[in-house]
LOTORDO-999126 format. One record per residue (C-alpha): residue number from 1; x, y, z. Coordinates in steps of 0.05 Angstrom, whole numbers, padded with zeros to 5 digits. Layout:
// LOTORDO-999126
n:x:y:z
NUM:X:Y:Z
...
This chain:
// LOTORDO-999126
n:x:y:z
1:-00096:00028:-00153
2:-00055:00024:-00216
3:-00074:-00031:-00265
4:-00027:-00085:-00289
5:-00044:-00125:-00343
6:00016:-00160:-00380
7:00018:-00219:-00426
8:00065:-00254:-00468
9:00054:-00323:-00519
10:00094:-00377:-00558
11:00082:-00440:-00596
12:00097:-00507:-00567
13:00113:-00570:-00617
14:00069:-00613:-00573
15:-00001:-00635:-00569
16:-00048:-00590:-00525
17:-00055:-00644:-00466
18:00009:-00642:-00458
19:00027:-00569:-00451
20:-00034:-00565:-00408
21:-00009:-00625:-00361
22:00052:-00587:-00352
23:00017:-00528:-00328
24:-00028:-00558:-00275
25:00024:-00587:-00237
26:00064:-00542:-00200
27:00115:-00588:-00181
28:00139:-00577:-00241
29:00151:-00499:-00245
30:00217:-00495:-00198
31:00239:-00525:-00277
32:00221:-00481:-00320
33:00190:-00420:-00277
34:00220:-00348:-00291
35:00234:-00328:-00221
36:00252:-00400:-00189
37:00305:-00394:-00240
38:00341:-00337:-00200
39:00345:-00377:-00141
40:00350:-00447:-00143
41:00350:-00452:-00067
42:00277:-00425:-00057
43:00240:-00457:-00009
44:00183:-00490:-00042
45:00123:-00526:-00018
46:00060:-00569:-00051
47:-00016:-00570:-00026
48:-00075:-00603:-00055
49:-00079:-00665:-00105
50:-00041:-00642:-00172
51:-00083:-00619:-00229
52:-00152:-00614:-00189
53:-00180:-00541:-00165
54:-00133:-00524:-00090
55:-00073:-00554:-00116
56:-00014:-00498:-00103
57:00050:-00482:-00089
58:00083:-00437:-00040
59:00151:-00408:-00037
60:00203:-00371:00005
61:00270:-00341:-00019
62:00321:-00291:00005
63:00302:-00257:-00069
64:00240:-00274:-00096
65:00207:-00263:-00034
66:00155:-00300:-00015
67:00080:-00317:-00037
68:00036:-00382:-00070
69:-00003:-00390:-00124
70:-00067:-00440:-00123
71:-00095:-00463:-00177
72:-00176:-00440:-00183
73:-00208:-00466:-00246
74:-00178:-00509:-00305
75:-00222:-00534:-00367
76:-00189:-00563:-00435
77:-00161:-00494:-00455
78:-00158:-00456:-00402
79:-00128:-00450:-00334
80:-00147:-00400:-00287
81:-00102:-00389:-00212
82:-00098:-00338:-00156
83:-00025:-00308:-00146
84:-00005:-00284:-00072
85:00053:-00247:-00055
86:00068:-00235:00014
87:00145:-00205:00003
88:00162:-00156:-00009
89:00101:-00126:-00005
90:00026:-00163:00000
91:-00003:-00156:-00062
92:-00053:-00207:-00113
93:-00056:-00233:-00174
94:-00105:-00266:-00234
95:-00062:-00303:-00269
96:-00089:-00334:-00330
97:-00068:-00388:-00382
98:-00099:-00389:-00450
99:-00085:-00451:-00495
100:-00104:-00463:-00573
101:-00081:-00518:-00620
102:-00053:-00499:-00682
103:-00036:-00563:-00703
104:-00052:-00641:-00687
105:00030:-00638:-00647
106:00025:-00560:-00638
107:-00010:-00518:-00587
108:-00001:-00430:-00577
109:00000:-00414:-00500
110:-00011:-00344:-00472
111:00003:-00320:-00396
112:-00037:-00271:-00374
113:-00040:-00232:-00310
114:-00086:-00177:-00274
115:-00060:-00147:-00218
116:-00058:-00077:-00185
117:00003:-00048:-00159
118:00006:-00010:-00089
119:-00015:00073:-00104
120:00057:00099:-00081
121:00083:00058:-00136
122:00042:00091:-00199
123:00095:00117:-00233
124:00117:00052:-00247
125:00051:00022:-00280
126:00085:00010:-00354
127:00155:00000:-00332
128:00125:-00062:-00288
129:00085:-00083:-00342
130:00138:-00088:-00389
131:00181:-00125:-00327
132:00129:-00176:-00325
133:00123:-00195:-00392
134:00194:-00200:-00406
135:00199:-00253:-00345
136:00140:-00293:-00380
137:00171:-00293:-00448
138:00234:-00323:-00407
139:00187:-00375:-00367
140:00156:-00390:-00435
141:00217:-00402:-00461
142:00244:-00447:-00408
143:00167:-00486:-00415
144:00179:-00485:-00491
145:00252:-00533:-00484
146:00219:-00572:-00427
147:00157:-00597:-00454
148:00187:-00614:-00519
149:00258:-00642:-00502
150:00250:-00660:-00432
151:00311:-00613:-00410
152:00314:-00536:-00394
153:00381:-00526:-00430
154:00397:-00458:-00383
155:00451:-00450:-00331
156:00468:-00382:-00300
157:00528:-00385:-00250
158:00543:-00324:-00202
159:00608:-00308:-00202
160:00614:-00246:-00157
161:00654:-00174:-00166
162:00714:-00186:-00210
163:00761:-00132:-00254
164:00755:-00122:-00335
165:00806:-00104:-00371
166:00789:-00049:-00430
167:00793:-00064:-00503
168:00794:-00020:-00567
169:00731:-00044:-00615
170:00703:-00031:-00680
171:00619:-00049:-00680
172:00555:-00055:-00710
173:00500:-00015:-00669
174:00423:-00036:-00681
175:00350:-00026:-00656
176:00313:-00074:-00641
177:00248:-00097:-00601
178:00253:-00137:-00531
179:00235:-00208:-00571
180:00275:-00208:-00630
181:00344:-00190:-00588
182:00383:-00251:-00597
183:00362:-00249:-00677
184:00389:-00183:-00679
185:00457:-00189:-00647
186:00472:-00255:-00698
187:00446:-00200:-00751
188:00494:-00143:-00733
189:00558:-00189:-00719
190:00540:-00220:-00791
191:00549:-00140:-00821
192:00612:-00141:-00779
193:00651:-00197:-00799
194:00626:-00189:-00865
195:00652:-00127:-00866
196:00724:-00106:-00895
197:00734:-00072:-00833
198:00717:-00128:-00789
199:00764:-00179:-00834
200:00827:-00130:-00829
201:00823:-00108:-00759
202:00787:-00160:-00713
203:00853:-00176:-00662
204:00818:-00247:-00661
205:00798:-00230:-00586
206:00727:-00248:-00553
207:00672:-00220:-00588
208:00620:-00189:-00545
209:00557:-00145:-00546
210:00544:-00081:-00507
211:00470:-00071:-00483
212:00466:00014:-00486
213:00382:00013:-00473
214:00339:-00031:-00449
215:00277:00002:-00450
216:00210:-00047:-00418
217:00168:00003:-00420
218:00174:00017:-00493
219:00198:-00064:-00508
220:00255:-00030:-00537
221:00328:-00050:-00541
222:00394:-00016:-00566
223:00454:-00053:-00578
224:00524:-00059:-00602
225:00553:-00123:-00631
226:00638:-00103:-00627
227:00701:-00142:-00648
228:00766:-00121:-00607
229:00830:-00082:-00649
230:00888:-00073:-00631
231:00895:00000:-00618
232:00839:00053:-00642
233:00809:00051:-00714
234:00781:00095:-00763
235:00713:00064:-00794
236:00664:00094:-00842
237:00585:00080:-00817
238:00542:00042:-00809
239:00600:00017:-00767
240:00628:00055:-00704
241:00692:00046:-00665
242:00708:00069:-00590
243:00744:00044:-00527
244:00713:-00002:-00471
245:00738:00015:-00418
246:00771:-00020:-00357
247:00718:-00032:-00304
248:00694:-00076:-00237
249:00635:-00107:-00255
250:00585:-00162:-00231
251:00592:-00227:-00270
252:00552:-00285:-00288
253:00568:-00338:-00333
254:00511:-00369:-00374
255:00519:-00443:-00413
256:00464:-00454:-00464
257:00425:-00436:-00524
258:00438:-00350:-00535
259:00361:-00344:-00534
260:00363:-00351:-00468
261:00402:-00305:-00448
262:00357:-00265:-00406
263:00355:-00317:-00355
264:00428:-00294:-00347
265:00414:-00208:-00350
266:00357:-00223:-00300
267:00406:-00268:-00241
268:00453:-00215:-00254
269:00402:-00150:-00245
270:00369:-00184:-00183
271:00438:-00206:-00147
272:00460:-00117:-00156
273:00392:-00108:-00122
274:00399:-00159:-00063
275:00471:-00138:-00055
276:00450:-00060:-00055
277:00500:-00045:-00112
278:00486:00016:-00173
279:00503:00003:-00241
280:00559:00044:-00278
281:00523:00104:-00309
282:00580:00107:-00371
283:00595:00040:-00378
284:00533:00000:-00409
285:00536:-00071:-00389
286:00561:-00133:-00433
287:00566:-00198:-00449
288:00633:-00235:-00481
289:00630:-00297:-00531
290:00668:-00355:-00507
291:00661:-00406:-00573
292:00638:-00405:-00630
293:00564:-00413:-00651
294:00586:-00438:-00722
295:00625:-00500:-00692
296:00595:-00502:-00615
297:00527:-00538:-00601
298:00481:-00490:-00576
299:00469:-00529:-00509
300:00548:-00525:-00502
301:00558:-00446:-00514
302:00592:-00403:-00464
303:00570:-00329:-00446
304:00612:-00282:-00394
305:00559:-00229:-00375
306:00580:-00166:-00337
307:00545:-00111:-00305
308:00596:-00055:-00293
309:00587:-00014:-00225
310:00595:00048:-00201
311:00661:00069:-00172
């Protein structure tokens, strides 16, 4: 049986208790969990006294499937829990959370999980792996606002199948690893406004970002930060120019903080699974810029994501 073994970390500006409260009680994960997230709706259930060894939650959705996960063994710094999934296939968990102050108000957490995945499935050993810890570096995330504002400031709405119109562009492409993504985009649309290009042809339409890889095997990502012209134009690299082109795609519009983001990519990849649809093999998928970060609170910003389809 092929292992899985995935793991992902962040620092938390509270004191160790706290973070560690958080994670005993599952009636709080439908906040800040990375797969509740996709569908609010889940069914969810609580057993056992909160905190104490038996304590667990169990779940049923039309797209997370179905499972629980019971809590086995906590101490001070560590907190240990079985993970069952019964849809859509039976399969178990270890899942495993590490914590270490850093400081008197700061405390590192790391999610760990052991698993095996079914033999048929083999081939997919690192691509998994690389799934999974991209979904805990979004739940961390989401635990990361909660515990130290109170608030998850993420909201992905669904919109459905709608028609994009195509758009001339001049961009910026860059490499970059799976953690550093929103970093990198602010980086590359810096080059291109800064750029004499970007001041003398930018049509002052909606910035937006097109995703060409997103490798999880490799934690890789390769993407294009583009300003819309008006008509086609000649640029000298590091920048690029081409043609979007007109497309029906899936859409979901996400309101918060850009490092969240994913939250959005992964409602919009799961609803083209449930719905049975493929993804355009020429047109990479996108997001558009609504306001500005400069002048917009972060809580308040508005992202169009779209994931173009076949046909």
């Amino acid at each position: 049986m092929p292992a899985l073994n995935a793991q992902a970390s962040i620092d938390i500006s509270a004191p160790l208790k706290d973070v560690h409260d958080v994670l005993v009680d599952f009636h709080t994960w439908p906040v800040w969990s990375p797969w509740l997230y996709l569908e609010p709706d889940t069914q969810v259930s609580y057993r056992g006294e909160t905190g104490q060894t038996g304590h667990g939650y169990d779940w049923v959705g039309n797209k997370v499937g179905a499972g629980g996960m019971t809590l086995t063994a906590t101490t001070g710094d560590r907190i240990e829990c079985d993970l069952q999934f019964l849809k859509p296939f039976k399969s178990f968990a270890r899942v495993t959370f590490e914590l270490q102050e850093t400081a008197p108000s700061s405390t590192r957490v790391v999610w760990l999980m052991d698993s095996r995945l079914p033999f048929f499935m083999f081939f997919m050993k690192d691509t998994m792996n690389g799934m999974i810890r991209s979904d805990y570096r979004r739940g961390l995330a989401l635990l990361k606002d909660h515990v130290e504002s109170g608030k998850v400031p993420s909201h992905s709405e669904f919109v459905g199948t709608v028609t994009v119109d195509g758009c001339d562009y001049i961009g910026c492409r860059s490499n970059t690893d799976m953690t550093n993504i929103a970093e990198s985009v602010e980086h590359s649309f810096q080059r291109l406004y800064g750029s004499e290009a970007g001041r003398k042809f930018h049509s002052g339409g909606r910035a937006f970002c097109f995703y060409e890889r997103m490798d999880y095997k490799r934690d890789a990502c390769v993407h294009i930060a583009a300003l819309p012209t008006q008509g086609r134009v000649e640029v000298e690299s590091p920048l690029l120019s081409g043609k979007r082109p007109s497309c029906n795609a899936l859409k979901v519009v996400h309101t918060g903080p850009y490092r969240h983001l994913g939250n959005a990519w992964s409602l919009l990849i799961s609803e083209s699974r449930h719905q049975k649809l493929k993804a355009s093999r020429t047109v990479s998928p996108f997001e558009c810029y609504l306001n500005d970060a400069e002048t917009t609170a972060e809580d308040e910003l508005v992202t169009e994501l779209f994931l173009p389809l076949q046909g």
